[in-house]
C-alpha beads as a LAMMPS data file, in Angstrom:
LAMMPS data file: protein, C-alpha beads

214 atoms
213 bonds

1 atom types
1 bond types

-500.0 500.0 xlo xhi
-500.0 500.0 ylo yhi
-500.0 500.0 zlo zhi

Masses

1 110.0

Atoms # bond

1 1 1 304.665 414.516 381.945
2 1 1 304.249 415.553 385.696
3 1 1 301.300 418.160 386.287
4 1 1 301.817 420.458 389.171
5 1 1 299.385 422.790 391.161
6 1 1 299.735 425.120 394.095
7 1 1 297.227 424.941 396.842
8 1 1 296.759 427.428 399.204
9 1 1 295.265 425.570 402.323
10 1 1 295.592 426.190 406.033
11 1 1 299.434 426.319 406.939
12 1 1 301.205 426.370 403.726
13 1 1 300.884 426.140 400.036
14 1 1 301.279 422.601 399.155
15 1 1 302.388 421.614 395.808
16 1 1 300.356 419.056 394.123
17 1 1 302.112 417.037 391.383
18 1 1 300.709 413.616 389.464
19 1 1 303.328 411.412 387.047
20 1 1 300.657 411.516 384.059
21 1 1 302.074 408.167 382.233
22 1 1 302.224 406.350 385.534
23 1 1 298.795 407.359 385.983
24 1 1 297.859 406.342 383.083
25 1 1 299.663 403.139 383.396
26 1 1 299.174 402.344 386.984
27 1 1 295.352 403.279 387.284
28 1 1 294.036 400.591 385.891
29 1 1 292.354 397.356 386.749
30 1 1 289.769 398.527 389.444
31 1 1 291.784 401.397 389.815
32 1 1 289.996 404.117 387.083
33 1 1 288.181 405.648 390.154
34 1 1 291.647 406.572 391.544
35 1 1 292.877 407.779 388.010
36 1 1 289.511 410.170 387.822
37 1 1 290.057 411.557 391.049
38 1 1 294.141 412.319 390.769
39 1 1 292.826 414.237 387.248
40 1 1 289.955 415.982 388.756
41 1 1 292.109 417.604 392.181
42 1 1 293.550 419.700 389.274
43 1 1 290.627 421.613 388.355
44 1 1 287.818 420.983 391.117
45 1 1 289.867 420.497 394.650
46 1 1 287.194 421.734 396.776
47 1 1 289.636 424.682 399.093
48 1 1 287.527 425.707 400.988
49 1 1 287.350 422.329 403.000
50 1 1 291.150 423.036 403.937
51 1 1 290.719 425.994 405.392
52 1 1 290.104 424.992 408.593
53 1 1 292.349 423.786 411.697
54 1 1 291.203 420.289 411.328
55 1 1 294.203 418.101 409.782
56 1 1 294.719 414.541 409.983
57 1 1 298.469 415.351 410.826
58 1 1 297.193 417.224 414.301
59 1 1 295.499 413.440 415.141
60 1 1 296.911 412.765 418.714
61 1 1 295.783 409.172 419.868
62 1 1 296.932 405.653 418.871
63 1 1 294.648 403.393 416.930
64 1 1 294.750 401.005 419.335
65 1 1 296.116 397.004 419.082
66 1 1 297.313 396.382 415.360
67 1 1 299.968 394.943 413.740
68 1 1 302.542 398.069 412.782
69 1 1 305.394 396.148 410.964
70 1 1 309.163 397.710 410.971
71 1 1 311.213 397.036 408.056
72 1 1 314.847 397.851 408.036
73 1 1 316.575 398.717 404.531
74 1 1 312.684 399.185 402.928
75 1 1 312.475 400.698 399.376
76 1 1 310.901 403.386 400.252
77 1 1 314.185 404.491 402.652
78 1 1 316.216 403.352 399.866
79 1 1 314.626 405.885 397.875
80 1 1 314.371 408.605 400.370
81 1 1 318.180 408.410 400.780
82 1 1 318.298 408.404 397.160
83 1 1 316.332 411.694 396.872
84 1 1 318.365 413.264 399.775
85 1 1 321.643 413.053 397.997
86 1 1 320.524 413.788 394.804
87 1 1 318.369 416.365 395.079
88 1 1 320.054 417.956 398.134
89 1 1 321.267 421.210 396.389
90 1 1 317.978 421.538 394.893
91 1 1 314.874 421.743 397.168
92 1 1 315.110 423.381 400.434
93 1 1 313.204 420.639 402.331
94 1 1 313.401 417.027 403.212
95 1 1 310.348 416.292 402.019
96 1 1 310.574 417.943 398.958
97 1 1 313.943 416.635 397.817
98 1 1 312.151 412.942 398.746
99 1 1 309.016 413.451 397.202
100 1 1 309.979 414.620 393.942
101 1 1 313.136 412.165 393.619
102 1 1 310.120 408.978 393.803
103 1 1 307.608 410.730 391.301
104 1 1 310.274 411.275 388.760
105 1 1 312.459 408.383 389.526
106 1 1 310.218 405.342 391.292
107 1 1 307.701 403.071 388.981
108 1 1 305.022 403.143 391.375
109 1 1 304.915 406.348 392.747
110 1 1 301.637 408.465 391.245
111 1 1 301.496 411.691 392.974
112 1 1 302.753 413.478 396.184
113 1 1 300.875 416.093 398.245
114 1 1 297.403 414.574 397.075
115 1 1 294.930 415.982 398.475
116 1 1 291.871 414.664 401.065
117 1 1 289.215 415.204 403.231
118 1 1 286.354 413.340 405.206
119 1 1 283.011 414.563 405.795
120 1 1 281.066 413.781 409.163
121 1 1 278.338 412.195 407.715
122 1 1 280.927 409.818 406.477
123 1 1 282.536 409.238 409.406
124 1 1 281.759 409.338 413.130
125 1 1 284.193 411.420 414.665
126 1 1 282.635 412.138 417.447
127 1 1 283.761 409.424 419.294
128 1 1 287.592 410.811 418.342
129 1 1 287.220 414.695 417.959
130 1 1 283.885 417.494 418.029
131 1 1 284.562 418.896 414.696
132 1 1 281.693 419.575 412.106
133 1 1 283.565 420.742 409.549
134 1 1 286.044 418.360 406.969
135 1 1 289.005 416.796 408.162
136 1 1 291.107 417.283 405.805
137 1 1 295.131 415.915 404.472
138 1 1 297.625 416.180 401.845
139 1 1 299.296 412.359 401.540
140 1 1 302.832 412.664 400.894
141 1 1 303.531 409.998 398.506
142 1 1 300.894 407.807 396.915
143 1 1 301.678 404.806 395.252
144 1 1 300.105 401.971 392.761
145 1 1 301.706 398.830 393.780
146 1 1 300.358 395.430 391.741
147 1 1 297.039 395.235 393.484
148 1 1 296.814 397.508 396.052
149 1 1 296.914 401.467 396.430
150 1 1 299.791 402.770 399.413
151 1 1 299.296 405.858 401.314
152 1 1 302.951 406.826 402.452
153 1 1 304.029 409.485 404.514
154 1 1 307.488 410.839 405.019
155 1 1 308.905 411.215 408.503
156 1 1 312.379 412.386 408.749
157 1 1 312.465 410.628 412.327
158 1 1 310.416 407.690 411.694
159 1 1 311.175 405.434 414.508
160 1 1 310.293 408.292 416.997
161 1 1 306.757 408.835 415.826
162 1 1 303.890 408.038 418.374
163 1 1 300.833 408.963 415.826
164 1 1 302.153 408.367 412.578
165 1 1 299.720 405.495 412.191
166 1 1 296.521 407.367 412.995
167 1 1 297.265 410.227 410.399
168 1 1 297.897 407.927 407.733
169 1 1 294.680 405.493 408.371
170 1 1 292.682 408.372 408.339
171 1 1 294.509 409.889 404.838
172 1 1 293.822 405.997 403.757
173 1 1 289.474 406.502 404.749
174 1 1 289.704 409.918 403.224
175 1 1 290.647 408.208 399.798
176 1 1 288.714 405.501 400.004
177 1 1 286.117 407.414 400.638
178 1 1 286.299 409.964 397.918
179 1 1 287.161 407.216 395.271
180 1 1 284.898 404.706 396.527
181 1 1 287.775 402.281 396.265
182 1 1 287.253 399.983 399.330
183 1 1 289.428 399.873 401.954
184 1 1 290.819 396.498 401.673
185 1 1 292.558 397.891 398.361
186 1 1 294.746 399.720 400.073
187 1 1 297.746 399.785 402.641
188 1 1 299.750 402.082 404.630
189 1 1 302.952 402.977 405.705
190 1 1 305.137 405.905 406.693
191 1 1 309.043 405.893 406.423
192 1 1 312.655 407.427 406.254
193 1 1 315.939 407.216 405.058
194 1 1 316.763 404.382 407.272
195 1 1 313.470 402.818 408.661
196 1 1 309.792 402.136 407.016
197 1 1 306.652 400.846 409.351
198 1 1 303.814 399.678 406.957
199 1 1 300.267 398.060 408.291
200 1 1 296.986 397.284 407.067
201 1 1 294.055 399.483 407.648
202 1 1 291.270 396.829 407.811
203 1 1 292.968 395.477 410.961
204 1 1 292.546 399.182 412.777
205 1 1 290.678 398.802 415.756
206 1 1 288.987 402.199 416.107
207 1 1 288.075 401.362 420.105
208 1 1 290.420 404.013 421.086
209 1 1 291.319 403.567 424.605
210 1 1 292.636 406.758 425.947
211 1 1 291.920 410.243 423.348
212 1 1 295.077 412.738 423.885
213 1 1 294.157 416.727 422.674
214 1 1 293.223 417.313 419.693

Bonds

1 1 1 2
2 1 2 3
3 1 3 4
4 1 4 5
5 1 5 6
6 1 6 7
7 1 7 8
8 1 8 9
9 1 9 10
10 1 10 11
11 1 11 12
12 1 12 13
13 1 13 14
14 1 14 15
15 1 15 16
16 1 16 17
17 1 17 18
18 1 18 19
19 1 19 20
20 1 20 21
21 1 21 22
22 1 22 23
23 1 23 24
24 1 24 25
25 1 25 26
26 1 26 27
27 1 27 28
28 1 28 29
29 1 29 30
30 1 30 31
31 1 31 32
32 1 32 33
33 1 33 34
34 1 34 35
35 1 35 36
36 1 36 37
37 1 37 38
38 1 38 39
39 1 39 40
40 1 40 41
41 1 41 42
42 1 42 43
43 1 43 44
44 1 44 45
45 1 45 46
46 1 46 47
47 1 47 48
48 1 48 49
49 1 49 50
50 1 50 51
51 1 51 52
52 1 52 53
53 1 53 54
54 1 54 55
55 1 55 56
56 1 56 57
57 1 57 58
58 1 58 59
59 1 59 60
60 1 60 61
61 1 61 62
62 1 62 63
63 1 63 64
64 1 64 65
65 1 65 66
66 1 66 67
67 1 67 68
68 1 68 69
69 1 69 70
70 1 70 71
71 1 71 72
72 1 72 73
73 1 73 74
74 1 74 75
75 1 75 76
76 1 76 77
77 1 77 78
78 1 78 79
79 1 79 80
80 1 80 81
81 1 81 82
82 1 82 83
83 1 83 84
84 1 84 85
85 1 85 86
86 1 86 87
87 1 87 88
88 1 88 89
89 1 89 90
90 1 90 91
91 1 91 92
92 1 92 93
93 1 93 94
94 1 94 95
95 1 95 96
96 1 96 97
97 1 97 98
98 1 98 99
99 1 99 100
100 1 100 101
101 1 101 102
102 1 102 103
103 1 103 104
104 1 104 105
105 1 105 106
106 1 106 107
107 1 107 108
108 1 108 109
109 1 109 110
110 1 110 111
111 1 111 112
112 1 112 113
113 1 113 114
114 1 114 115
115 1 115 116
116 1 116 117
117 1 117 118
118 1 118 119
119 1 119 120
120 1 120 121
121 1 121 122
122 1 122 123
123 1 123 124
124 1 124 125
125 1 125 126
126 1 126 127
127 1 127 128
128 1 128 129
129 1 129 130
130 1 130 131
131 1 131 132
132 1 132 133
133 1 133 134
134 1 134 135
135 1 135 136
136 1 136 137
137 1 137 138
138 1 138 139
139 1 139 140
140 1 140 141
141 1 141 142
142 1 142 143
143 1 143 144
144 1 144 145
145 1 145 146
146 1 146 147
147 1 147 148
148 1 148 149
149 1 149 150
150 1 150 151
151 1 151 152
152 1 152 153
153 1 153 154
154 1 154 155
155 1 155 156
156 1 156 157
157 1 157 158
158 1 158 159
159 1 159 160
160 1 160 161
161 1 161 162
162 1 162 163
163 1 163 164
164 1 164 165
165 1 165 166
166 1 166 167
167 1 167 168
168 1 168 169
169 1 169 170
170 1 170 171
171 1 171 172
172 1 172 173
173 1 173 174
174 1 174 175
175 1 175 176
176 1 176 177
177 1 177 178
178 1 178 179
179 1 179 180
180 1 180 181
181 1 181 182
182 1 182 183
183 1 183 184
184 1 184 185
185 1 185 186
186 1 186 187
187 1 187 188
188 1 188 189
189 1 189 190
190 1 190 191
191 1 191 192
192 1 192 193
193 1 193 194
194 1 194 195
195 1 195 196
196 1 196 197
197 1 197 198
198 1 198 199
199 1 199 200
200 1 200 201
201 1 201 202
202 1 202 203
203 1 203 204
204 1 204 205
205 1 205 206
206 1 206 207
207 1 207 208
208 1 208 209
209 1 209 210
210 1 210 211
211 1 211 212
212 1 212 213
213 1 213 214
């Protein structure tokens, strides 16, 4: 029912799983490209793209002026307290006792730790960061909700995050860019036990004013 892979990419192994009925059930509709690409990660994730110090997660600017809505007593913190209490004696993590509590528990949740990257050539990062190789991300939770695809990401101190945003829009190109699902499919949103913050990527303004390190 849930297939699982280890990746060994820069900084960890990350443990790719996929809910195979929800797949099956969810990626449908305009959604088949997503469905093909959850299946192939299993068997052709290109590695050597993660290899590199070039994460999404290490992003360090704000996106700019856009609507980032916060949403007290969310679902997805309903769930993530959920998955603390119940799997508390049984993953050492935070995010693993979250993660794996929604793919085995929540309707719409797909897979967790999926697995993305962005060539140059299909995206200018110049103007954000010099980097010729990938940048690359594993998205925490992904999710098939009526007609739109969510990139979530868990932050165990949600309301304190500065670039939470800018890590998840870029996780959300990265996917729309390998699936060729457009952009306006999707949504975005990061979250904990208490708090969630959810926005729409095709109101990013990419005119970044001031670029911290990367």
């Amino acid at each position: 029912m849930i297939k699982k892979l280890s990746l060994d990419h820069k900084g960890g192994f990350y443990l790719y799983r996929a809910h195979q009925p929800k797949v099956d059930r969810l990626c449908v509709n305009g959604f088949d490209k997503l469905k093909k690409y959850i299946e192939e990660m299993f068997w052709s994730c290109p590695n050597e793209h993660f290899q590199g110090e070039h994460r999404s997660s290490k992003l360090k600017f704000s996106l700019g002026n856009f609507q980032l809505k916060q949403l007290n007593g969310h679902e997805m913190s309903m769930l993530a307290s959920l998955g603390l209490q119940n799997n508390k004696d049984v993953f050492k993590t935070n995010h693993s006792k979250v993660q794996v509590f929604m793919l085995e528990h929540d309707d719409n949740t797909v897979a967790i730790e999926v697995p993305v990257w962005l060539h140059k050539n299909e995206f200018n990062f110049n103007k954000f960061i010099e980097n010729e190789k990938p940048l690359t991300g594993h998205i925490d939770v992904l999710r098939v909700e009526g007609n739109y695809i969510w990139i979530w990401d868990y932050k165990p101190r949600a309301i304190e995050e500065k670039f939470a945003s800018t890590q998840i829009y870029f996780y959300c190109l990265m996917l729309s860019n390998r699936t060729g699902i457009p952009l306006e499919k999707f949504r975005c949103g990061y979250f904990d036990d208490r708090t969630a913050f959810v926005f729409d990527p095709n109101f990013v303004n990419l005119d970044v004013r001031k670029l911290d390190e990367f």
